[in-house]
Every structure is written in C-alpha cells, then in structure tokens.
C-alpha positions as CSV (number, residue, x, y, z in Angstrom):
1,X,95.5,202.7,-113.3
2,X,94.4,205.8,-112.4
3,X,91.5,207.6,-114.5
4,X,91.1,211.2,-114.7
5,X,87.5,212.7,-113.8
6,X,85.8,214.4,-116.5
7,X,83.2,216.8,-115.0
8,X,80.0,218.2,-117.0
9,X,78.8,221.1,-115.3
10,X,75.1,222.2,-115.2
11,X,74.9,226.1,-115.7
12,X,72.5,227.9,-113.9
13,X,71.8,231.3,-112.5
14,X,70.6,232.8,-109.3
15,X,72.2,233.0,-105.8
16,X,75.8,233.0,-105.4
17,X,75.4,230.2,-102.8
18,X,73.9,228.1,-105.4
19,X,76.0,224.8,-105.4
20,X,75.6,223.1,-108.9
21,X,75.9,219.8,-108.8
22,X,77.8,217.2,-111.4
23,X,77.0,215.0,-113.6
24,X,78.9,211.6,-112.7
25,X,79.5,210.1,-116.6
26,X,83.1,209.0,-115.5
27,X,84.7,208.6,-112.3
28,X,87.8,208.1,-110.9
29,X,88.9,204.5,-111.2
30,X,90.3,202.6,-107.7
31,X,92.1,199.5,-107.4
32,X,90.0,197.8,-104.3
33,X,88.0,196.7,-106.4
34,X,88.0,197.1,-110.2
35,X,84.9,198.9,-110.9
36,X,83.8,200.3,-114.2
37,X,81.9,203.7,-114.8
38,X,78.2,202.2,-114.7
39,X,79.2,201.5,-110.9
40,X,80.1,205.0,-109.8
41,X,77.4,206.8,-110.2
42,X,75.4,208.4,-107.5
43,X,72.3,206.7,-107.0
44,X,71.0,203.5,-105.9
45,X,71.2,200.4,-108.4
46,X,67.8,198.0,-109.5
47,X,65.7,200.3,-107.0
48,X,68.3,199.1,-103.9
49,X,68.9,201.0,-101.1
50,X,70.9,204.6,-101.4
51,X,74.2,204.1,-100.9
52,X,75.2,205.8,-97.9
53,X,78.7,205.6,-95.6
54,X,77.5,203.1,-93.3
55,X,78.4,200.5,-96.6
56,X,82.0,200.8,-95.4
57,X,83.7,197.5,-93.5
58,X,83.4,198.1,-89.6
59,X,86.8,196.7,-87.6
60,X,87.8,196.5,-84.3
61,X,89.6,199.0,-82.9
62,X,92.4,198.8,-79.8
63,X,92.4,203.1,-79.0
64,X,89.6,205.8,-79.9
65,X,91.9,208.6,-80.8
66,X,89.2,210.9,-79.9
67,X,88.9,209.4,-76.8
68,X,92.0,210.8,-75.7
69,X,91.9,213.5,-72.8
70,X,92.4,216.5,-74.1
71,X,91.5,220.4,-73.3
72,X,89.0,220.3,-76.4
73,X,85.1,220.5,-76.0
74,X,84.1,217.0,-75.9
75,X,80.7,217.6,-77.2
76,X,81.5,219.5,-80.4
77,X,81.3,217.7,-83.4
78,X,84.5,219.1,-85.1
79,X,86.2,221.2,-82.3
80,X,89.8,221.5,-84.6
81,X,91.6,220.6,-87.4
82,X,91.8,216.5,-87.7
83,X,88.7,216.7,-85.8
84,X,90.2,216.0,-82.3
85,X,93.6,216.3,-80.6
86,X,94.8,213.1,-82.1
87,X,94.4,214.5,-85.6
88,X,93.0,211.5,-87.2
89,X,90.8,213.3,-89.5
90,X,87.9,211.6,-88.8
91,X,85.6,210.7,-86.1
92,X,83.6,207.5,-85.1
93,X,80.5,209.2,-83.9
94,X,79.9,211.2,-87.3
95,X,78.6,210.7,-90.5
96,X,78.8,212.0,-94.3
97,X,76.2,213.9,-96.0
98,X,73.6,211.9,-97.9
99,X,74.1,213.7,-100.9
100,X,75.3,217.1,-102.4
101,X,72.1,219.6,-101.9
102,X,73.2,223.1,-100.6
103,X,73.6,223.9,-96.7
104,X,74.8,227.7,-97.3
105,X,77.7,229.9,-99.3
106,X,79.0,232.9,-97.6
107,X,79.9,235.3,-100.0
108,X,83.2,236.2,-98.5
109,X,85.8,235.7,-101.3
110,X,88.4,238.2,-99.3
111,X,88.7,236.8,-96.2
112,X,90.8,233.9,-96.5
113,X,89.2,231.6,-94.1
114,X,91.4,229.0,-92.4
115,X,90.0,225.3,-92.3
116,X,86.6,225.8,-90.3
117,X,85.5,223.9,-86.6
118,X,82.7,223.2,-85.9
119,X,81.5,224.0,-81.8
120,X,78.1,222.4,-80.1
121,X,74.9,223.6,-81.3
122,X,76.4,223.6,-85.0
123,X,78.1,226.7,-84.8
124,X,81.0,227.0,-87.1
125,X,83.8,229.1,-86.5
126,X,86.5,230.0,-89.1
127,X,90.1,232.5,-88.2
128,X,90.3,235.0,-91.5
129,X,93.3,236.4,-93.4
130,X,91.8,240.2,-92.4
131,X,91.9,239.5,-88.6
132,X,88.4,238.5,-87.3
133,X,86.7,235.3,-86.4
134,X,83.1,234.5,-87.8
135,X,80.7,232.4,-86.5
136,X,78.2,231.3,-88.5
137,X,75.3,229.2,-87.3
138,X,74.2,225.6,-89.1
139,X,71.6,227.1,-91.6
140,X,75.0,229.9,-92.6
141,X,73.6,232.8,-90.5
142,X,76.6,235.2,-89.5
143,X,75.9,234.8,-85.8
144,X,79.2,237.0,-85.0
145,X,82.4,238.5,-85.9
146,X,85.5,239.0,-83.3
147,X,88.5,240.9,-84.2
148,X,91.7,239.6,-83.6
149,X,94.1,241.6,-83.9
150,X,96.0,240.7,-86.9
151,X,95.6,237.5,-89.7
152,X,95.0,234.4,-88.3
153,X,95.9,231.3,-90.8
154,X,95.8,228.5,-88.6
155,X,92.4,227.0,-88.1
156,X,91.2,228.0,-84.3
157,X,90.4,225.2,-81.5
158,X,87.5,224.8,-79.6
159,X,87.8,224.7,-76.0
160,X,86.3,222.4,-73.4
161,X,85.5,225.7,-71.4
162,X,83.2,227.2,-73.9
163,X,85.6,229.6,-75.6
164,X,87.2,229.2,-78.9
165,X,91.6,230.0,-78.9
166,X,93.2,231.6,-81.9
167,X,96.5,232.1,-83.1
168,X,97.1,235.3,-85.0
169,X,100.6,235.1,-87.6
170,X,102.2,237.8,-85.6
171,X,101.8,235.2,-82.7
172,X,99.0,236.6,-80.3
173,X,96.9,234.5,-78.6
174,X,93.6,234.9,-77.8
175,X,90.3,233.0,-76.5
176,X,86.3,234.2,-78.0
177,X,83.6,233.4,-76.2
178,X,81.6,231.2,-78.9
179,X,78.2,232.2,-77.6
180,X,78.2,235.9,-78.2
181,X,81.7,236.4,-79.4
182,X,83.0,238.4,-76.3
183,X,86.8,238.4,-75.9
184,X,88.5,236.2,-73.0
185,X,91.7,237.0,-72.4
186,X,94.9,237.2,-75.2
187,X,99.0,237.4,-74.7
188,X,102.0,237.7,-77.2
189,X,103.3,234.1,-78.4
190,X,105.4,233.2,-80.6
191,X,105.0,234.3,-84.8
192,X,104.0,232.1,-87.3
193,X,102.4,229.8,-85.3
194,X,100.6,226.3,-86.5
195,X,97.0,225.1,-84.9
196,X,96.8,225.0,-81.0
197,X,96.8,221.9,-79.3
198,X,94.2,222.0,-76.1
199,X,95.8,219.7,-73.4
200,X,93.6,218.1,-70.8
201,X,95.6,221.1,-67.9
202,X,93.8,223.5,-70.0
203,X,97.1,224.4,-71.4
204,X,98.0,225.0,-75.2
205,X,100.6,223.9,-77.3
206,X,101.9,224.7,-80.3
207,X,104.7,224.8,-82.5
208,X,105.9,228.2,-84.3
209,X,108.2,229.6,-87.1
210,X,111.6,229.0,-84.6
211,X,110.8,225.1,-84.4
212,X,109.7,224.9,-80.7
213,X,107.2,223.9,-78.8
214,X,105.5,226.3,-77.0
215,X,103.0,226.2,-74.1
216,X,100.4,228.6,-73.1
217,X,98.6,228.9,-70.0
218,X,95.3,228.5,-69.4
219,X,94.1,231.2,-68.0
220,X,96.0,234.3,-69.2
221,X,97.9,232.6,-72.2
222,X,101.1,233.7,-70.9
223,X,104.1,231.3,-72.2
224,X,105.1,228.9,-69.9
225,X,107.7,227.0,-71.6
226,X,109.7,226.6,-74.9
227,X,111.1,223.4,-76.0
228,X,113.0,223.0,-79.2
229,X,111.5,220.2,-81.3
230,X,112.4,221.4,-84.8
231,X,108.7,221.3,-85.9
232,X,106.9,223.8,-88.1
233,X,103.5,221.4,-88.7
234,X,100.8,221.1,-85.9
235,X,101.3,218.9,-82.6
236,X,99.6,216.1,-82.2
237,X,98.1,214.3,-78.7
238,X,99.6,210.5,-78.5
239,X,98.3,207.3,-76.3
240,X,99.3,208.4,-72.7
241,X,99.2,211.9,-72.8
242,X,102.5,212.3,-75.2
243,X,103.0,215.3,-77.7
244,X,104.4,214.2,-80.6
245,X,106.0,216.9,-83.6
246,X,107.2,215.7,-86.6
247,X,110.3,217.3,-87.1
248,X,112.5,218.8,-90.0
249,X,115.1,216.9,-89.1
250,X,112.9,213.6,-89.4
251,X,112.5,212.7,-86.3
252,X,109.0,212.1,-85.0
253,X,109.1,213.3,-80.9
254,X,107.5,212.3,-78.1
255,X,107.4,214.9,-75.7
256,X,106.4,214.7,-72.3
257,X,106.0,218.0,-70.3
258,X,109.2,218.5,-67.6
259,X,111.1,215.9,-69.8
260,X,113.8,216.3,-72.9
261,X,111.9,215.4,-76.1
262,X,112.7,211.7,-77.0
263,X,113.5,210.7,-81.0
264,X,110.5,207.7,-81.3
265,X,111.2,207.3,-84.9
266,X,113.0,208.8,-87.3
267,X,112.5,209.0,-91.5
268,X,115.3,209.3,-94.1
269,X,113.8,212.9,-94.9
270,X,112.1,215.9,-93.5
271,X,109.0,215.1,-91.8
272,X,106.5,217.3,-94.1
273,X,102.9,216.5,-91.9
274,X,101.2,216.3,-88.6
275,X,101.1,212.9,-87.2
276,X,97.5,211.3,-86.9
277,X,97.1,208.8,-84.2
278,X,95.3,205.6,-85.8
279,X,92.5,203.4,-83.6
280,X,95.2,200.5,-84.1
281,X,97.3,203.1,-82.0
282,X,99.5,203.2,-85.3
283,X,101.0,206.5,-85.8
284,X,100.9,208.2,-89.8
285,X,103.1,210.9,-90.7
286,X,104.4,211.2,-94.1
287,X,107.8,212.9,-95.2
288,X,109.3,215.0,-98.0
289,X,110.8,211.8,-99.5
290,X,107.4,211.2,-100.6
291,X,106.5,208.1,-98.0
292,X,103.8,207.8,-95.7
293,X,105.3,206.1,-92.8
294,X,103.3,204.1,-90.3
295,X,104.7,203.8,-86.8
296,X,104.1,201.6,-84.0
297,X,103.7,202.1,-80.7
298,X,107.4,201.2,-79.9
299,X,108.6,203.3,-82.4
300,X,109.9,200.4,-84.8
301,X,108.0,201.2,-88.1
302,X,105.2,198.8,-89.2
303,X,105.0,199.7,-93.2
304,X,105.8,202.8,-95.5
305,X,104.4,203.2,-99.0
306,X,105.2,205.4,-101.7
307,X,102.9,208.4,-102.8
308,X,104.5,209.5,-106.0
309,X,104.4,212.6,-105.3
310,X,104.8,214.6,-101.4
311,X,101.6,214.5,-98.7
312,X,99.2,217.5,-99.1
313,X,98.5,218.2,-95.2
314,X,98.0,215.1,-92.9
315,X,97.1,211.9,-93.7
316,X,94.0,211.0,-92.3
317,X,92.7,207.6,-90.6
318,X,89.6,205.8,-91.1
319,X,87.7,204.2,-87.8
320,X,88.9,200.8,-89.5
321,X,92.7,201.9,-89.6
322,X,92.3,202.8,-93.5
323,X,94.8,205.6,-94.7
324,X,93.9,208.5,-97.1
325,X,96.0,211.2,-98.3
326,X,96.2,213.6,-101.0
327,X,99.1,214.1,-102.7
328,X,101.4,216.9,-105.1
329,X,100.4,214.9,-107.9
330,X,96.9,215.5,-107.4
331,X,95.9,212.2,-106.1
332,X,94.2,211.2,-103.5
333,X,95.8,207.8,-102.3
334,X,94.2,205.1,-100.0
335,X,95.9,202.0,-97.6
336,X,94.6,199.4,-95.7
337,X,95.7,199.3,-92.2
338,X,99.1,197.1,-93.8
339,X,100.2,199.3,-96.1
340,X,98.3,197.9,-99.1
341,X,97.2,201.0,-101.4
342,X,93.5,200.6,-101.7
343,X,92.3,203.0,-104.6
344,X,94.2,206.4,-105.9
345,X,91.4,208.7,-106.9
346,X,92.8,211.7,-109.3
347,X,90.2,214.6,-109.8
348,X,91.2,217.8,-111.9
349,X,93.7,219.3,-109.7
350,X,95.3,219.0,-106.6
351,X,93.2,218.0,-103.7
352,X,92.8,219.2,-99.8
353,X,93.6,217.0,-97.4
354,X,90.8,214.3,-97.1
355,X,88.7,213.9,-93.8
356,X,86.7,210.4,-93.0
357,X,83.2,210.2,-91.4
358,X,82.6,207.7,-88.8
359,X,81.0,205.0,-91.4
360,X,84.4,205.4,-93.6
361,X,83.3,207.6,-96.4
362,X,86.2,210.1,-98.2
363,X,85.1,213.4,-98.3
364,X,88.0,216.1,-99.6
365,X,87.4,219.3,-101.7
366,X,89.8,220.1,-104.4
367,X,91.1,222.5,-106.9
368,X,88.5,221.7,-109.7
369,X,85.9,223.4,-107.7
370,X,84.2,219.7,-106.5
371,X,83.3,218.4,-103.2
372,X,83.6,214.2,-103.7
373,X,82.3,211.6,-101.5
374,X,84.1,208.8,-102.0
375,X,82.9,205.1,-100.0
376,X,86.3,203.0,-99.3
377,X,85.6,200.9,-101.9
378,X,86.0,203.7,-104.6
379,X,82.0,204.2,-105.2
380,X,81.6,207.4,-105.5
381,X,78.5,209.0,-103.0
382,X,78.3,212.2,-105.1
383,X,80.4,215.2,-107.0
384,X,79.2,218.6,-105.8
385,X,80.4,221.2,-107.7
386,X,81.4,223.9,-105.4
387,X,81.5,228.1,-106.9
388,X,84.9,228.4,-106.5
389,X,87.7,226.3,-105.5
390,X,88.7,224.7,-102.2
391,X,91.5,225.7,-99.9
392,X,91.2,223.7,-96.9
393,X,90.2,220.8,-94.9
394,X,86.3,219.9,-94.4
395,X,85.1,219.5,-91.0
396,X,82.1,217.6,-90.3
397,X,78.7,218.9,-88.2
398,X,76.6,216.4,-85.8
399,X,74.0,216.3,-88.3
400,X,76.2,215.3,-90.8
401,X,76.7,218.2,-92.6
402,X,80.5,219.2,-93.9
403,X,81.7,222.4,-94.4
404,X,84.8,223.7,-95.8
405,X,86.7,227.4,-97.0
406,X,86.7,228.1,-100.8
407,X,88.3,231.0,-102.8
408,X,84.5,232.6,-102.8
409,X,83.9,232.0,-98.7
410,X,82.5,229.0,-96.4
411,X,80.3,226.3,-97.5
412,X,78.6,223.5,-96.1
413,X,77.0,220.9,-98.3
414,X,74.1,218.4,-96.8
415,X,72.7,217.0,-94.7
C-alpha cells in the first residue's frame, strides 16, 4: 500500500530564497519494512542519535562505477548528470544533507536551468533555456555567466581539463573555462543533442535528434564520427570502456569505437532511459512497457519488475546495488539488488528522477514543491518545501550539500 503525503506548510515572509520547511504528520508508507506515521518523522527518537544516511545497509561491491576512466574531472563532486560517466546517480564518496536548512535560491524563474553539476571548489554550473551558463559558487554567489550561443537543455559536463562542455539545441558545442568563465573553443554538432559523455581520449560523445552517436574531438570539437545507434537518451560509460545507448528499437548497445555497435540485450519495447551501470556491474535501463530491466554482464537479463506506470529519467543505483526510480504515476519505486521492490514512496505529484548519496539516502525533488530525504528503509530524513516546483535531477556538493533547478531558479538545501 502506498499512502499519499499530506503536507502542512508553514507560511512565512521575507526573502524569496527562503525555503519553508514541512511539517511531517504523515508520510509516505514503504513496504521494507512496515512502518507507521510516529516512525517517519524527522528527528531522533527517546533522545537517540539523528538519523543520518550512514543508517543505510553497507554491501560489497564487485565495480565502482565511478571508478571508471572517463574524460570527467575526477575531483569534482558531481561533474554530470548521474553523477559520473556510468550514470548511476549516485556516488560512494558523498553524503546527504543533515537536514532541510537553506543553502541559497536564485531568483531566476526565466531561465530554465538544465539539471545542475557541481565542479571542484563547490562551484555549480547549470546550461539555461536563454543561452548562457551560470556559475554560482557554494554559498549561491553568481560567480559568472558565459553565453552560448543558443538554449542549452542538456545538463553540461565537467571536464578533467578544467573546462566545463555544453551542448546548445541547435547542436553547437562549446567548452567554458570554469574558473573565470572564458570561452575554449566551440564547433557545429549535431541538433537536439542529449548530455555529453567525456571519454577517457578527451573525446565526447553523444547521442542527437537523428539517433546516432556522435563524437567530438578534444581539442576543437570538430565531429569525428557518426554511428547509428537509434538512441535519443544520454550514453552511458560500461565496464571496459564500452558505450552503451539504449535504443528506440530496444536494443541496449554496446559500442566500441572503430567497431559496429553490438545488440547486448534487447526489451520487448522502446528503451525510454539512460542505462546506469550498478557496483554489481548490473546494468538498469527501463523501457516504455513500463519495466525496469536489469542486465548482466553477458547480456542475459538478471530480473525485470513492473513500475505501473513508465520511468521518469534514469533509474538510479545505490552503492549496495539498490534501485530507485520515479515513475508517470508519481511514484517513486525502490528494489533490492534481485528485483524485490523495496518501498514505493508517492508524494503530491510526479517526481524527478531520484539521486542516492554514498550512505544510501533517496533524495529527489518533485512536483509538489518538496525536496524528500528518504533512508532505504522508508524513514523519511526530512521534507523541505522548496518555493516553486522542481524540474530536474539533484546533484550532490563534497560537503554534502544538493542542489537542484526549480520553476523559480537553483537551489541548494544543507549542509
């Protein structure tokens, strides 16, 4: 059973970055394990401990996805979307925030930010629907603003070299400085084109509006190659250096530079979300059937599960090789590394993609203006009602610190 959150809002006046945060009377209800509302609120219980994401179940893993080599800064906390080239949505060496007090608001409620990154030093970096990238540093100063020629809707990469690569929708390509903001070099690509993947040659991939892959080059970002993978959703690094694209068609493809793509595995259905490489070297991708499909390592497929309803975005992958993933029906749906659904947490409204912090903790922003920190056992951390509702992915800072886009701008809540 699945129990709808009822928020009760605090009104109160004064900056617009003001965050108000909720009052937990009833929470969504999980199935690992039953819990009733006394157990979800936010604070310690009997004077214990606070309740933080270190609570969640440690596992072995066989494969750090972020490990992987890859042309993305190694030392940025977040440097893209799914938080490294393997698009796990999560990463072992960060942390959720301890509760929901206010980082910063921007007040930026035209720019249609894409899903933020977050470089070294805390700078976060977001592409905008009016053709500029912002950087804003960790306490939400505007540090600077780069135009780029046209909208950019994909969220931007951060590069090993310093720089930070954009793709606009008209399909230029171009590489910021993330110091100061001074332009690198930029080249025509191809339109409508998904997140970049950084491979460890320095080149870029991506897939674009004509279902191909496409490959930049490092230095001037002049196409190298074009492959057809009939893929529209982002690329995703696999174990060994492999590309894989999940395809219209439903095929998942591994692609190997110099080589015709190979079918690994292929669904009933269109293939609707970027893979995200699990630490049990388990692939997730989920399809328009409404499945989330797990996928080994020799392409045989290990377990799917239903989601009543079609994947919001990527599924993402907890260090312990726990599933989450929100879905059309405005859940947000959770599996044990066999397939087992864990808990399906329902807040008022259709969710963004959920991210998980390195100690397991659910953090996704949704359509009813709230921020939730959910622990894998269905606890929920905290509710922080956001000003306006969210439209993309969180990414998470060193200091544990998330930000994510909202209707009204970027906002970061905690440390």
């Amino acid at each position: 059973m699945v129990r709808r959150l009822v928020s009760s809002l605090a009104l109160a006046s004064g900056s617009a970055a003001l965050l108000l945060v909720e009052s937990l009377g009833g929470c969504g209800e999980v199935a690992r394990p039953t819990v009733d509302a006394s157990s979800l609120d936010a604070g310690p219980k009997d004077g214990g401990p606070p309740l933080t994401d270190a609570d969640a179940d440690a596992a072995p893993t066989s494969v750090d996805p972020c490990g992987l080599p890859s042309g993305a800064s190694a030392t940025a906390p977040w440097p893209m979307l799914g938080g490294c080239a393997a698009r796990p949505g999560s990463r072992k060496d960060t942390r959720a925030p301890s509760g929901p007090a206010l980082g910063f608001s921007s007040d930026a409620s035209s720019l249609g930010a894409t899903a933020p990154v977050v470089a070294e030093g805390g700078v976060v970096v977001v592409g905008t629907s009016d053709g500029r990238l912002l950087a804003f540093s960790a306490s939400g100063s505007l540090l600077w603003s780069a135009p780029t020629g046209g909208p950019v809707a994909a969220s931007p990469v951060v590069l090993a070299g310093g720089d930070v690569a954009y793709a606009t929708t008209a399909g230029k390509l171009g590489r910021v400085r993330v110091a100061d903001g001074v332009a690198g070099p930029s080249a025509a690509g191809a339109p409508g084109p998904t997140a970049l993947l950084p491979l460890a040659d320095g080149t870029l991939a991506y897939t674009a509006l004509d279902g191909k892959m496409h490959v930049a080059a490092s230095a001037d970002l002049a196409e190298l190659e074009a492959v057809d993978v009939d893929s529209t959703v982002p690329l995703t690094l696999g174990v060994g250096g492999a590309i894989l694209a999940a395809g219209r068609d439903g095929a998942l493809r591994k692609v190997v530079r110099g080589r015709a793509p190979e079918v690994w595995f292929r669904a009933s259905s269109a293939l609707t979300s970027s893979a995200a490489l699990s630490p049990l070297g388990v692939v997730l991708v989920a399809s328009a059937a409404g499945r989330l499909h797990a996928v080994s390592a020799d392409g045989a497929e290990r377990w799917s599960a239903a989601l009543e309803g079609t994947a919001v975005g990527a599924p993402a992958v907890a260090p312990d090789g726990s599933v989450y993933v929100a879905t059309s029906e405005g859940k947000v749906r959770g599996f044990d590394r066999d397939g087992k659904e864990g808990f399906a947490f329902e807040p008022l409204g259709v969710a963004q993609p959920p991210i998980v912090a390195g100690g397991g903790t659910v953090l996704f922003g949704a359509e009813d203006t709230k921020l939730y920190a959910v622990q894998p056992s269905g606890r929920i951390l905290f509710a922080a009602s956001l000003r306006s509702r969210a439209t993309s992915p969180a990414a998470l800072g060193a200091n544990g610190a998330v930000y994510l886009a909202t209707e009204s701008g970027v906002v970061s809540v905690g440390p």
